[in-house]
N, C-alpha and C positions, 0 to 999 in steps of 0.2 A: 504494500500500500504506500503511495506516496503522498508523504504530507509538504504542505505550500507555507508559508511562513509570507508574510511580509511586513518590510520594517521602515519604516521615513528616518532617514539619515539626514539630519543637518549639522555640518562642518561650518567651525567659526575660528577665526584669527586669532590667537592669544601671542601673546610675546614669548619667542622661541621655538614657536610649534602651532597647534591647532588642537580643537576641541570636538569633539563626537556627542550627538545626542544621538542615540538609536530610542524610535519609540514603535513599540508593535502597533498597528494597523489591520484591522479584521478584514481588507481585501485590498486590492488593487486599483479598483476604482475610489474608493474613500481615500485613499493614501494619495491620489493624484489632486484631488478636490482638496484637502486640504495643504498639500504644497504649494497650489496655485493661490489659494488664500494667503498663506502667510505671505509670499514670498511678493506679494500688490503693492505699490508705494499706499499708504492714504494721508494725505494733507500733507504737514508740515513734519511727519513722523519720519526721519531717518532711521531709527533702528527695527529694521525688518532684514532676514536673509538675502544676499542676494541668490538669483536663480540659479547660478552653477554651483553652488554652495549646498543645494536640497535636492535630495533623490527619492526615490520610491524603489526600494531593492526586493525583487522576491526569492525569497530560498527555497531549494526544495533538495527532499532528503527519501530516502528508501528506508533509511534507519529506524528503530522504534527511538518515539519519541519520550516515553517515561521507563528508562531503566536504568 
């Protein structure tokens, strides 16, 4: 049985390196909808991701998942 995973990856600049938020996502479509969300200018708000900074990754495994 194959199971799907998928996770929104958003990378951020820190001094020296960079920063990973991985957050699970119950599909594929929802994970796209809300990258495009965050990632909108609105107003005068600069701190939003930029777009090459956020991904939607899906995994997938053969393996069992609880052992």
């Amino acid at each position: 049985m194959t199971h799907v995973f998928v996770y929104l990856v958003i990378a951020s600049s820190v001094h020296g390196g960079s920063s990973w938020n991985v957050t699970p996502m119950p599909n594929m479509d929802v994970c796209n909808q809300f990258s495009e969300s965050i990632t909108k200018p609105r107003g005068f708000d600069l701190n939003f991701p930029r777009v090459s900074l956020v991904r939607c990754v899906e995994v997938k495994t053969d393996k069992p998942v609880n052992q």
